[in-house]
FIKOLZA-1660 file (N, C-alpha, C; in steps of 0.1 Angstrom, whole numbers, plus 5000, padded with zeros to 4 digits):
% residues 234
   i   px   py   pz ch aa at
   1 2321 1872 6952  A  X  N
   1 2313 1865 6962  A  X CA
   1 2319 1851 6964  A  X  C
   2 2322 1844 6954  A  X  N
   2 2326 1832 6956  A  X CA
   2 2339 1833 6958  A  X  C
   3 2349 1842 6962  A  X  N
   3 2362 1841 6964  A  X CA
   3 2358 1843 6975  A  X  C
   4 2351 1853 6982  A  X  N
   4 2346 1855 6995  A  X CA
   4 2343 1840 7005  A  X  C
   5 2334 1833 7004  A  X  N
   5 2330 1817 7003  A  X CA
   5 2340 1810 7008  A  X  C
   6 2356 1810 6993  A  X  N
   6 2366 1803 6998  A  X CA
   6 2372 1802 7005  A  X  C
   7 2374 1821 7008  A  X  N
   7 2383 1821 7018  A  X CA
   7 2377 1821 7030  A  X  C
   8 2363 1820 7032  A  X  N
   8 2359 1817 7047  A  X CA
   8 2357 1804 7049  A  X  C
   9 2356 1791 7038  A  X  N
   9 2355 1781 7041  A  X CA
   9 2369 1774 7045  A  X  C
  10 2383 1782 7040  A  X  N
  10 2393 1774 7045  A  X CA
  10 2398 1779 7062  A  X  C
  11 2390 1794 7064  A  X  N
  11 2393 1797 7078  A  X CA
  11 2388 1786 7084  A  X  C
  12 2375 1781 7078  A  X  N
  12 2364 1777 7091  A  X CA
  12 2371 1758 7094  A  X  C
  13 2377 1758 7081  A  X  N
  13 2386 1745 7084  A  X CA
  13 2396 1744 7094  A  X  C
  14 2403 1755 7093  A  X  N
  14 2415 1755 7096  A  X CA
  14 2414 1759 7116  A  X  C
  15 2402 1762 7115  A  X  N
  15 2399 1770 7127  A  X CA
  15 2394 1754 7135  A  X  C
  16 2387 1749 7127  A  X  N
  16 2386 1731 7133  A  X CA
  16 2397 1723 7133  A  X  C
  17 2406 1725 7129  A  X  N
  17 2416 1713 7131  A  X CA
  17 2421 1721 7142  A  X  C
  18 2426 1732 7141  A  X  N
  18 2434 1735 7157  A  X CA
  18 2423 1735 7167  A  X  C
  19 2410 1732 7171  A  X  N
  19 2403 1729 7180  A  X CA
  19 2409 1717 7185  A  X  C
  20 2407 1710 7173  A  X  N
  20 2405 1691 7172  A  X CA
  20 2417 1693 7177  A  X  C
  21 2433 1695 7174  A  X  N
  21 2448 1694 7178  A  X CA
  21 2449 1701 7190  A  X  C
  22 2442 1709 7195  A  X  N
  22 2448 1719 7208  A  X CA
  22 2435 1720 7219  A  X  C
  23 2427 1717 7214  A  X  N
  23 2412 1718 7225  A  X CA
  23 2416 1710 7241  A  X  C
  24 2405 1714 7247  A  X  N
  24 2408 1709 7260  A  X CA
  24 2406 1692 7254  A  X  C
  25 2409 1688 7262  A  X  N
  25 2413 1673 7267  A  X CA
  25 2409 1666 7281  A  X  C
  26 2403 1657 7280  A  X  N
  26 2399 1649 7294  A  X CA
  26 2412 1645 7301  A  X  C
  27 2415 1647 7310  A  X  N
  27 2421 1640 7321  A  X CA
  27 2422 1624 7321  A  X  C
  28 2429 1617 7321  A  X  N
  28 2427 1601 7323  A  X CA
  28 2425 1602 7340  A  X  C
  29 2413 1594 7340  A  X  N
  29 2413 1587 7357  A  X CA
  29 2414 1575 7357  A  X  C
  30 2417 1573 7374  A  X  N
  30 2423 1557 7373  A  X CA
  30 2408 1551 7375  A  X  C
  31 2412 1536 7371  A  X  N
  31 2403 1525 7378  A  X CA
  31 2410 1513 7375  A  X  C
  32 2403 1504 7383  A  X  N
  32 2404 1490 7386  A  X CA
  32 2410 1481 7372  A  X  C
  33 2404 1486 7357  A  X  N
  33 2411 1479 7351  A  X CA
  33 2429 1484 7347  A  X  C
  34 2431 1492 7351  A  X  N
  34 2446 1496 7349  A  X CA
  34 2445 1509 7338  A  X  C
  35 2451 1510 7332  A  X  N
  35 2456 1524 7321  A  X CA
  35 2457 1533 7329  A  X  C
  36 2447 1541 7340  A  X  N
  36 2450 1552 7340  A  X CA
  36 2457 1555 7352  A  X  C
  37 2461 1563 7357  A  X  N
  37 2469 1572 7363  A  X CA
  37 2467 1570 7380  A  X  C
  38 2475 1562 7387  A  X  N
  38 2475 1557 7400  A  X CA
  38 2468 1571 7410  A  X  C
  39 2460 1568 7417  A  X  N
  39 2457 1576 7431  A  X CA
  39 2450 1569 7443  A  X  C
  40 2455 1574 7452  A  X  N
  40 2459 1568 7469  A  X CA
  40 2451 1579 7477  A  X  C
  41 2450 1571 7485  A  X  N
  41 2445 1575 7498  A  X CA
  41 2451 1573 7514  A  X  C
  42 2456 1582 7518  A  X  N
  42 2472 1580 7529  A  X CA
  42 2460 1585 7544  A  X  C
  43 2460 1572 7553  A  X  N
  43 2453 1574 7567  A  X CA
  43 2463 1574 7580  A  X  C
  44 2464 1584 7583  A  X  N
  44 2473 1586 7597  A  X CA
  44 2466 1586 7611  A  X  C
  45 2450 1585 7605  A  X  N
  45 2447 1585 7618  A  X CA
  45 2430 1576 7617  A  X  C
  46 2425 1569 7620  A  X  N
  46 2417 1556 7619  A  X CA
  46 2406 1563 7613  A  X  C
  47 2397 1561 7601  A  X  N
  47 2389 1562 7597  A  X CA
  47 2381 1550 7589  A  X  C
  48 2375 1552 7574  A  X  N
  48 2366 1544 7569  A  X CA
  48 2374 1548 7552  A  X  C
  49 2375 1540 7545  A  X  N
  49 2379 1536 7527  A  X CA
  49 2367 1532 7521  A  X  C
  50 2361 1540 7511  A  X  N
  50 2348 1537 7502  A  X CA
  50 2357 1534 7484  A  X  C
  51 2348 1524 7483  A  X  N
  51 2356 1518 7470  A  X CA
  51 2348 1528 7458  A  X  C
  52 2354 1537 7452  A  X  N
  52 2351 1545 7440  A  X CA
  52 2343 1535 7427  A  X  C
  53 2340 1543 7416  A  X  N
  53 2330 1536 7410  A  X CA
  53 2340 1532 7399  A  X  C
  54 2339 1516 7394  A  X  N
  54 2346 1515 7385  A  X CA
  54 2361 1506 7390  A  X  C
  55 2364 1509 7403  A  X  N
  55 2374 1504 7406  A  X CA
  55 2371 1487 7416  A  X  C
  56 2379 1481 7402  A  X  N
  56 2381 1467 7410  A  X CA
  56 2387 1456 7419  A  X  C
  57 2404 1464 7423  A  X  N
  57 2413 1463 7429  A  X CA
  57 2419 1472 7436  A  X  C
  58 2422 1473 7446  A  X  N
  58 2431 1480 7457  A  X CA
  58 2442 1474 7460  A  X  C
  59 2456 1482 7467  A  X  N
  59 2466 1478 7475  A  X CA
  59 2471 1483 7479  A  X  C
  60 2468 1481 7493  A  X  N
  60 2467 1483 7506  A  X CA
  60 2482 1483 7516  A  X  C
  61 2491 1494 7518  A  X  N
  61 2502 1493 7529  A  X CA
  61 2497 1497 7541  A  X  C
  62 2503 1486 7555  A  X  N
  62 2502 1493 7566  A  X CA
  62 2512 1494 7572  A  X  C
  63 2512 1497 7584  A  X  N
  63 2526 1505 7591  A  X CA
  63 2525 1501 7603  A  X  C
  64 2524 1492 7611  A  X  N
  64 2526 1493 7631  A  X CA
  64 2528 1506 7639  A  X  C
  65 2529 1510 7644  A  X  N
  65 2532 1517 7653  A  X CA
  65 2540 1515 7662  A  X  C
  66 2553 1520 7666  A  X  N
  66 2564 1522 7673  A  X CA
  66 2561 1521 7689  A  X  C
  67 2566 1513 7693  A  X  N
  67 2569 1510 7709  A  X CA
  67 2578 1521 7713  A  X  C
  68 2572 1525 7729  A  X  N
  68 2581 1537 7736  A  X CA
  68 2588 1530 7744  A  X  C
  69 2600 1539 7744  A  X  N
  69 2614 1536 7748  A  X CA
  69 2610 1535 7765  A  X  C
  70 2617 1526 7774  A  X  N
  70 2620 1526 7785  A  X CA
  70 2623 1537 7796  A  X  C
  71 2620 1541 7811  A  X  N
  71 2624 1549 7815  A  X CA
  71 2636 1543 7823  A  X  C
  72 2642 1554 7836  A  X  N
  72 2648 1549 7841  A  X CA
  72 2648 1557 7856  A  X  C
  73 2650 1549 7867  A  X  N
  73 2652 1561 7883  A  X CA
  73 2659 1553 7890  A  X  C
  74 2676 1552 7886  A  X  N
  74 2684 1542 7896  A  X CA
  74 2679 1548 7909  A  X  C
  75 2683 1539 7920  A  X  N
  75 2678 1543 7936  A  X CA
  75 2668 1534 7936  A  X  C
  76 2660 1534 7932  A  X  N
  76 2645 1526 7931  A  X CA
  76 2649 1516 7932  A  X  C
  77 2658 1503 7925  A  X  N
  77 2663 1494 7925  A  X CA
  77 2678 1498 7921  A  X  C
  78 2688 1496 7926  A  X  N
  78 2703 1499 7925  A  X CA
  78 2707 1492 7913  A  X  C
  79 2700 1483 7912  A  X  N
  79 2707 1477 7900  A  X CA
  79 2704 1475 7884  A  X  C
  80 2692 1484 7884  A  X  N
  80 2688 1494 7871  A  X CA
  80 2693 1492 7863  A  X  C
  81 2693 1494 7849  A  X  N
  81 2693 1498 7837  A  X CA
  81 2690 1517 7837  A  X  C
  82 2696 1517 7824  A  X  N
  82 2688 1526 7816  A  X CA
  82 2680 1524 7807  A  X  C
  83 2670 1529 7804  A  X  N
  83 2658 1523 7794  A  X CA
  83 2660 1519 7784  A  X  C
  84 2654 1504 7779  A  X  N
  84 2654 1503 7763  A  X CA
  84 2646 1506 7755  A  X  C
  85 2656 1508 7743  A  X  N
  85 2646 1512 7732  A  X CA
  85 2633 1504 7728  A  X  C
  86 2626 1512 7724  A  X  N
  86 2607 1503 7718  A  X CA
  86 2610 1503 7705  A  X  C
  87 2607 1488 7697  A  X  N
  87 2611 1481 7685  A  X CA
  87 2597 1490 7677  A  X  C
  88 2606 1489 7666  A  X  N
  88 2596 1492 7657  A  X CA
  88 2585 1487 7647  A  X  C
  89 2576 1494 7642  A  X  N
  89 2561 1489 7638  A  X CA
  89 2566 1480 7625  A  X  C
  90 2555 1469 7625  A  X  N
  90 2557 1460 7615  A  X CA
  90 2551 1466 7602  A  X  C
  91 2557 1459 7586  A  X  N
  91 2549 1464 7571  A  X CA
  91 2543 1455 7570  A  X  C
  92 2530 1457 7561  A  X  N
  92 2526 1448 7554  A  X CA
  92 2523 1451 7542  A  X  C
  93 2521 1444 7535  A  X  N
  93 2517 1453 7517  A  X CA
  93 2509 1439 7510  A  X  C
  94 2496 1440 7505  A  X  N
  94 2487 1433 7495  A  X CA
  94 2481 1441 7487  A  X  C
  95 2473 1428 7473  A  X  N
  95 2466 1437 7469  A  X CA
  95 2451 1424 7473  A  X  C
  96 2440 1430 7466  A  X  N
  96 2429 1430 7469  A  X CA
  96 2418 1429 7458  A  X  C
  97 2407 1423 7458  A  X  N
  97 2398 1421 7447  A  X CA
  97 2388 1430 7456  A  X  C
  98 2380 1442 7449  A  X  N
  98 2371 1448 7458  A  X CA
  98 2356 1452 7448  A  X  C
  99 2343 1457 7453  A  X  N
  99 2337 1459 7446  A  X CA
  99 2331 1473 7448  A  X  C
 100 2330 1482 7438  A  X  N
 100 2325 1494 7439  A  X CA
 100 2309 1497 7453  A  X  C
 101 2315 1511 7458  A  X  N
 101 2311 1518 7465  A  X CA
 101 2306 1505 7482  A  X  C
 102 2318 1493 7486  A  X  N
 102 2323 1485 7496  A  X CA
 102 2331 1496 7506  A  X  C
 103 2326 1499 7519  A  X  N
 103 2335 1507 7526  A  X CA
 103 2341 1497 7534  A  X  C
 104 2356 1505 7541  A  X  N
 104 2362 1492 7548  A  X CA
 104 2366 1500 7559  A  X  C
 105 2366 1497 7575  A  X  N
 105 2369 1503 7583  A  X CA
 105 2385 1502 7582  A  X  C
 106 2388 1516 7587  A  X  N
 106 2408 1517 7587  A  X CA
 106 2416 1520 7601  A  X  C
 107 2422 1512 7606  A  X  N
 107 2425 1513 7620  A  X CA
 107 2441 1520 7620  A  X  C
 108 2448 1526 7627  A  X  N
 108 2457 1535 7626  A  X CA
 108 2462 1533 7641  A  X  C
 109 2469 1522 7640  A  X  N
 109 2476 1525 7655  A  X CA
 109 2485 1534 7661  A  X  C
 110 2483 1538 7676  A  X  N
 110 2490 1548 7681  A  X CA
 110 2503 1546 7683  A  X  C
 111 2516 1554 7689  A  X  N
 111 2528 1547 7694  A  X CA
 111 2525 1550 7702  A  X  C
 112 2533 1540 7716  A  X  N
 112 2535 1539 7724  A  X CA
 112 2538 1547 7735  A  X  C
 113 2535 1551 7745  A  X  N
 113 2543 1563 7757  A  X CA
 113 2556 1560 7760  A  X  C
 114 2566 1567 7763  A  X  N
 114 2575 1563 7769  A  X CA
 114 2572 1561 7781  A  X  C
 115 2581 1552 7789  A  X  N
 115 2581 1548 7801  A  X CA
 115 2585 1557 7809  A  X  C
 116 2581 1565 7819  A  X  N
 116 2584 1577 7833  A  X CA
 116 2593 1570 7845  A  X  C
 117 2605 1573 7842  A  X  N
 117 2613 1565 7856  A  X CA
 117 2612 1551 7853  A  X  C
 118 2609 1548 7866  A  X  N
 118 2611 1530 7872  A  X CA
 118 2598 1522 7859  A  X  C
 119 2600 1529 7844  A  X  N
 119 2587 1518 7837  A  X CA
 119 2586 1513 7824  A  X  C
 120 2584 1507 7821  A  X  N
 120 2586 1500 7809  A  X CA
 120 2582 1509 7797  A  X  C
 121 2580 1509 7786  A  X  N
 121 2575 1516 7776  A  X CA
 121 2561 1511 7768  A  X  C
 122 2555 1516 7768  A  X  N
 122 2541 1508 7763  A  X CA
 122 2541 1504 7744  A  X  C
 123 2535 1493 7749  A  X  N
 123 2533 1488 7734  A  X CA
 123 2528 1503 7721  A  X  C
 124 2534 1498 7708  A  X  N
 124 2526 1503 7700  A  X CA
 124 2514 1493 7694  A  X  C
 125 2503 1507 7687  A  X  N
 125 2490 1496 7684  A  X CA
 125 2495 1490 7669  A  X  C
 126 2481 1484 7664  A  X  N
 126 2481 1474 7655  A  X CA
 126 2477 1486 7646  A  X  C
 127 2476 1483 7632  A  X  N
 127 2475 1492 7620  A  X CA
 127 2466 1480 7612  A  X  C
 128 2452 1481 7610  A  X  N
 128 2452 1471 7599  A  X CA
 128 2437 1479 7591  A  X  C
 129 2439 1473 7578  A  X  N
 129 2426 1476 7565  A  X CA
 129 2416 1463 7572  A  X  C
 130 2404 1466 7577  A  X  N
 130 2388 1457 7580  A  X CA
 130 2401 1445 7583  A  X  C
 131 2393 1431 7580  A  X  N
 131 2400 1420 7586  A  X CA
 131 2412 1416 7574  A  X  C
 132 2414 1422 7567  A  X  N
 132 2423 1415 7553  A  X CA
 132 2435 1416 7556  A  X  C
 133 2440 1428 7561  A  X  N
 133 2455 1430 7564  A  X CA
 133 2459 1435 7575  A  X  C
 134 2471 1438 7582  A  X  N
 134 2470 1441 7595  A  X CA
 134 2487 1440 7598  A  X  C
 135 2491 1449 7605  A  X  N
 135 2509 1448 7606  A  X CA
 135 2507 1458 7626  A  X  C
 136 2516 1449 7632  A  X  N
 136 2513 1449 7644  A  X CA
 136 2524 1461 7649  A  X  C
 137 2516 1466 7663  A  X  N
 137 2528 1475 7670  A  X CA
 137 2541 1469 7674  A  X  C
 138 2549 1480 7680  A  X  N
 138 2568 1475 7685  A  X CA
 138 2561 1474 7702  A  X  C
 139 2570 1463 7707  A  X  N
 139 2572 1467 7720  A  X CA
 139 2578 1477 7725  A  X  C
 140 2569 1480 7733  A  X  N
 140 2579 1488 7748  A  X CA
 140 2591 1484 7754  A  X  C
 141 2601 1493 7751  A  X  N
 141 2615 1492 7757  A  X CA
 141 2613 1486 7771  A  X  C
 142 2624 1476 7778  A  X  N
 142 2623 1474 7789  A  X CA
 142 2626 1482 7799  A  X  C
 143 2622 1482 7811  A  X  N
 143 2630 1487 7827  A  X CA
 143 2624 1477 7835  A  X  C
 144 2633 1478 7848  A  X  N
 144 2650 1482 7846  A  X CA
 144 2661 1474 7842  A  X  C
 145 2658 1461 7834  A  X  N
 145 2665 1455 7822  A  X CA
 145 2669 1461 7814  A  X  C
 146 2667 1470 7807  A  X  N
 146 2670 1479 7797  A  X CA
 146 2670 1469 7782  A  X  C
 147 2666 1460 7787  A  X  N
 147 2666 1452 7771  A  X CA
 147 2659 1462 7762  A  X  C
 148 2657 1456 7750  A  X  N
 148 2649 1466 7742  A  X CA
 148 2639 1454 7734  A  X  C
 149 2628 1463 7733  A  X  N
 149 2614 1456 7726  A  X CA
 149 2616 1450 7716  A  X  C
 150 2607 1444 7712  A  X  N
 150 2603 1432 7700  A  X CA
 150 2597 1443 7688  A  X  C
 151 2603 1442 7675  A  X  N
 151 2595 1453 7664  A  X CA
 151 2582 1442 7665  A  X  C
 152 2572 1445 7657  A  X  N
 152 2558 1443 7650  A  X CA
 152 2560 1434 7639  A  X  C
 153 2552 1432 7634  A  X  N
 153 2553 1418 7623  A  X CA
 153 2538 1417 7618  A  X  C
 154 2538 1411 7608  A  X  N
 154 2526 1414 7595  A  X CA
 154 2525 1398 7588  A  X  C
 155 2518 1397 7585  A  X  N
 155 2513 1378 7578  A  X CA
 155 2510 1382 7563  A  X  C
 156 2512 1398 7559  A  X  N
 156 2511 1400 7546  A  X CA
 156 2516 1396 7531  A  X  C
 157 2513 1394 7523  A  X  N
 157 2522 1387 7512  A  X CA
 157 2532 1392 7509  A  X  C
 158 2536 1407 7514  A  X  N
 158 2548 1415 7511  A  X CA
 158 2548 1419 7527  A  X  C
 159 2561 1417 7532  A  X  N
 159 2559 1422 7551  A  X CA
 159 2576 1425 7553  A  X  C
 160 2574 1431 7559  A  X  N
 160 2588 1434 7568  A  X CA
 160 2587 1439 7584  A  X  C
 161 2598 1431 7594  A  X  N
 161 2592 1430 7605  A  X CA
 161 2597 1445 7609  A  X  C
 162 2597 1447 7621  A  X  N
 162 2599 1463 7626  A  X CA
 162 2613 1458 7636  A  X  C
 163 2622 1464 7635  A  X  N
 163 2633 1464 7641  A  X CA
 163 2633 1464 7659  A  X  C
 164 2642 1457 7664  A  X  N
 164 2638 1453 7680  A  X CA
 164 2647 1462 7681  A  X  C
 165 2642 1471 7693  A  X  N
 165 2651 1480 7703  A  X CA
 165 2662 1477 7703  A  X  C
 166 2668 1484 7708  A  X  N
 166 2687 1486 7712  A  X CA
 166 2683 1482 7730  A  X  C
 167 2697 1474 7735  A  X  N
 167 2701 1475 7750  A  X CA
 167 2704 1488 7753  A  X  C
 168 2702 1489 7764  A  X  N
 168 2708 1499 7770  A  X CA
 168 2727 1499 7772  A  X  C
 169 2732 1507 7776  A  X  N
 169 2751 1509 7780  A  X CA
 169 2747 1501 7791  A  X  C
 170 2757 1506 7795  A  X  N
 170 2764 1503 7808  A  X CA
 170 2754 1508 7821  A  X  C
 171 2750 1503 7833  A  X  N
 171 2742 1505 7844  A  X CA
 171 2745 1523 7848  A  X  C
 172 2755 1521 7852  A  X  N
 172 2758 1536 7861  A  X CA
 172 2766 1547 7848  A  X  C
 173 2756 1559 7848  A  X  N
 173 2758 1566 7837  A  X CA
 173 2762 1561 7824  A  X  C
 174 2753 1551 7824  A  X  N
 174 2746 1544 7807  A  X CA
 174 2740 1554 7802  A  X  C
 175 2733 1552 7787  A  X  N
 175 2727 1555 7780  A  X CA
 175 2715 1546 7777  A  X  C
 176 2704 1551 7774  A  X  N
 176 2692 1543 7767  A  X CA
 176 2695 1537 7755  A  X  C
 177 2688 1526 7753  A  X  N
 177 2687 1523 7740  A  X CA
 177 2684 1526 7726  A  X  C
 178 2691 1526 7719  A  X  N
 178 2682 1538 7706  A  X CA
 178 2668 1526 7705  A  X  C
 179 2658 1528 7698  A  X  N
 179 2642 1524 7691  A  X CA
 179 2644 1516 7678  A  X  C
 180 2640 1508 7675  A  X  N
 180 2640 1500 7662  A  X CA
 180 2633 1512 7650  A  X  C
 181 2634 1510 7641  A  X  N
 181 2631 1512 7627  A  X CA
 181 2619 1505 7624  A  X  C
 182 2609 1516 7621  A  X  N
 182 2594 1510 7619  A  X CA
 182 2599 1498 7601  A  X  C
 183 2594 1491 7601  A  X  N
 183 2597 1480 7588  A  X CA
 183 2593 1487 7577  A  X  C
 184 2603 1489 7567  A  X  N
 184 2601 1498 7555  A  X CA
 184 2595 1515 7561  A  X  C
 185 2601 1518 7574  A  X  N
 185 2594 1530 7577  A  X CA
 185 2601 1539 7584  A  X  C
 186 2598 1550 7596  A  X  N
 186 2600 1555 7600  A  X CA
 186 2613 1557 7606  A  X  C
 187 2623 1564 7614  A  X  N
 187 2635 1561 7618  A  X CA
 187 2633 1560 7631  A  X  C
 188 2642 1552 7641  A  X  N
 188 2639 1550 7654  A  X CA
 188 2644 1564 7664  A  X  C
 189 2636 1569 7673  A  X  N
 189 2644 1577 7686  A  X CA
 189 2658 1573 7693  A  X  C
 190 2667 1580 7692  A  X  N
 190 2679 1580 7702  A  X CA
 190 2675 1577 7713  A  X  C
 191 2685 1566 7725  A  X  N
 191 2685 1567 7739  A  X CA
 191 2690 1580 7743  A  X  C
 192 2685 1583 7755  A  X  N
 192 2690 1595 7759  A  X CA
 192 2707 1592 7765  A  X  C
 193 2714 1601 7766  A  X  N
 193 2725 1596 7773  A  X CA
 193 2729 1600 7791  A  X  C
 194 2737 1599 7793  A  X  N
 194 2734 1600 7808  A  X CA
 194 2727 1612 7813  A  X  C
 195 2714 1609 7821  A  X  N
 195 2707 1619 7828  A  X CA
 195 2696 1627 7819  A  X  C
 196 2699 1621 7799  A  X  N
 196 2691 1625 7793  A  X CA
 196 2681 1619 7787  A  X  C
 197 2666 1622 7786  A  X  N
 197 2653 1614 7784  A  X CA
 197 2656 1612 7771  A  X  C
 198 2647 1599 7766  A  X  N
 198 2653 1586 7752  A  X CA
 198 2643 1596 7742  A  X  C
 199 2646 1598 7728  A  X  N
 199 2642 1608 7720  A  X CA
 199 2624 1601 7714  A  X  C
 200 2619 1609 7709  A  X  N
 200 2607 1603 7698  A  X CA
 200 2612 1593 7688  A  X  C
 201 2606 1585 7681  A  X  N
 201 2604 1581 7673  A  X CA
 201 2597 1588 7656  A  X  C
 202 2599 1582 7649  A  X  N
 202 2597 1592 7634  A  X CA
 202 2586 1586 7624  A  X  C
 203 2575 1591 7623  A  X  N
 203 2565 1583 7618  A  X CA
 203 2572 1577 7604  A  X  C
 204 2561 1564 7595  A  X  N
 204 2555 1554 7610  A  X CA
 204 2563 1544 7609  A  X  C
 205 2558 1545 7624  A  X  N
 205 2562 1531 7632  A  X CA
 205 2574 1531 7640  A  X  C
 206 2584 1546 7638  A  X  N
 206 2597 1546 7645  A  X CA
 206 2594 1542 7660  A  X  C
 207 2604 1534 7665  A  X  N
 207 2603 1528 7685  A  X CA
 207 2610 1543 7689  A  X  C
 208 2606 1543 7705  A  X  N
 208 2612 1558 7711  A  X CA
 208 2622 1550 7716  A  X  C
 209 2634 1560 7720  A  X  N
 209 2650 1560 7722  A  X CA
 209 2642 1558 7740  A  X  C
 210 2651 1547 7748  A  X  N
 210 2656 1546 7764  A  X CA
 210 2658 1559 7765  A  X  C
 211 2652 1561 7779  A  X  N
 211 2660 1573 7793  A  X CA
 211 2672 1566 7793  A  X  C
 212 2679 1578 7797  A  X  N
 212 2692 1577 7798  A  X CA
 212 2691 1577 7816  A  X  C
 213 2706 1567 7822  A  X  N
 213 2710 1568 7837  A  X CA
 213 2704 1584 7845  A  X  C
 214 2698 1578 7857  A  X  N
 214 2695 1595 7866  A  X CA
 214 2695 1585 7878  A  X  C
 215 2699 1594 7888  A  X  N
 215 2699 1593 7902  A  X CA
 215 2687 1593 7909  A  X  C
 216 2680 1585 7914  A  X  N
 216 2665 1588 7924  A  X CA
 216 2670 1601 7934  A  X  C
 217 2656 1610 7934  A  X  N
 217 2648 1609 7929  A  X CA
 217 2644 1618 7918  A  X  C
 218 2657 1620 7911  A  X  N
 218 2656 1624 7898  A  X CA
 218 2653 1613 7887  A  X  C
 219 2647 1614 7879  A  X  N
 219 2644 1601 7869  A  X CA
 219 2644 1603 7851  A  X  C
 220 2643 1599 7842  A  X  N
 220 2646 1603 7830  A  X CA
 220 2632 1597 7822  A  X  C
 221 2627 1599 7808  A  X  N
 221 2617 1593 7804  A  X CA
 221 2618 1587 7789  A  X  C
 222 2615 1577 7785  A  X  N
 222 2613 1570 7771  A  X CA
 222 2608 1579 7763  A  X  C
 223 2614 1579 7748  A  X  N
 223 2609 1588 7743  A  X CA
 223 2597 1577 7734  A  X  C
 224 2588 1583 7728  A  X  N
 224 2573 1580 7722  A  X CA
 224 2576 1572 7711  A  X  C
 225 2572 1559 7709  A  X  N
 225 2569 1556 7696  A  X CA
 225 2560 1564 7687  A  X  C
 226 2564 1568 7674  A  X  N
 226 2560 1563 7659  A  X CA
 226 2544 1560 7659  A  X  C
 227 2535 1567 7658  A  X  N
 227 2523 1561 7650  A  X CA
 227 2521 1555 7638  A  X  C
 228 2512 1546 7631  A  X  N
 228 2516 1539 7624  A  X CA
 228 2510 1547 7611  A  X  C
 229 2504 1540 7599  A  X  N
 229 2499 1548 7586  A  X CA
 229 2494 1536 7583  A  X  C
 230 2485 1539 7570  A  X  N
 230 2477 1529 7561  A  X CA
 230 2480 1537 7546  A  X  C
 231 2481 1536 7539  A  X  N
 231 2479 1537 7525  A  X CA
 231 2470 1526 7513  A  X  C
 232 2458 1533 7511  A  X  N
 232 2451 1525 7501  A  X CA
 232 2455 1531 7483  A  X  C
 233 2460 1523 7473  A  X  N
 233 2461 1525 7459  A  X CA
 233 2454 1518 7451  A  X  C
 234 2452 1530 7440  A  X  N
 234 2440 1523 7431  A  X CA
 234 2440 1526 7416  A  X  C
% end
């Protein structure tokens, strides 16, 4: 009987230590004072950020949104361009002192249209976290200058501006401008080349590529800026 005893009392040990050594285990989560394990929240398209419980600090990237590339319709004016490229979206990067369950509106700007024929390329929007941070759209490629847009720009403590369009070639069977490079971001759209429409832009914040040279009343079109992004980390 008492050998019986022993040998159950060293199973019942042995059976607790490999609990205690191999048992399930908590997960570490993150929060605000640091140790545990980074997670983010990535917004492509405009919503709201609630501050989790426990978490003291955020930081915050935004992205501009890409300006669209220029069109182009020689004839209209003889002395035309082919469209410029739309600059790309400005970065910005902070962090933040926040207080649990504070929601923050998230704005997600759009890119830009390309410009149809004889028209400019429209601005991309602004990208910013409530009023703290904020990194602005690229211009719209010019017509029929073909200059190319202004990238976006950010007042952030960490920022990089967004790349200005490309000129267009040469007037008669030119090419569009390629699109700026969204800042720390997206890649810019190709000009189109002669008679061909200026490419997309690559999220975020890529500018769209110039219409390439066309004869009225054939015409060519800008290709689209780059929407921009938000990323919150915590």
């Amino acid at each position: 009987m008492k050998k019986t005893w022993f040998t159950l009392s060293i199973l019942s040990l042995c059976a607790f230590l490999l609990a205690f050594v191999y048992g399930c285990q908590t997960s570490p989560t993150s929060s605000g004072g640091g140790g545990g394990t980074a997670q983010s929240q990535t917004f492509t398209s405009s919503g709201t950020f609630t501050v989790e419980a426990g978490v003291t600090s955020i930081t915050v990237q935004v992205w501009g949104a890409g300006g669209g590339g220029g069109g182009q319709a020689n004839g209209v004016m003889e002395t035309s361009w082919p469209g410029g490229g739309g600059g790309g979206g400005g970065y910005g990067k902070q962090t933040f002192d926040v207080i649990s369950g504070d929601a923050y509106p998230v704005t997600v700007g759009a890119g830009g249209a390309g410009g149809v024929g004889y028209e400019a390329g429209h601005n991309g929007g602004t990208s910013s976290f409530a009023s703290l941070i904020s990194a602005g759209g690229g211009t719209g490629g010019n017509a029929p200058s073909g200059w190319g847009g202004a990238g976006g720009t950010s007042t952030a403590t960490i920022n990089e501006n967004g790349e200005t369009g490309k000129t267009s070639t040469q007037a008669i069977n030119g090419s569009g401008g390629n699109g700026g490079a969204g800042g720390n971001g997206g890649a810019c759209g190709n000009g189109g080349a002669n008679t061909v429409s200026g490419s997309n832009g690559t999220a975020p914040g890529g500018g769209g590529g110039g219409g390439g040279y066309s004869e009225y009343p054939s015409h060519t079109v800008g290709g689209a800026g780059a929407s921009g992004k938000v990323i919150v980390t915590w």
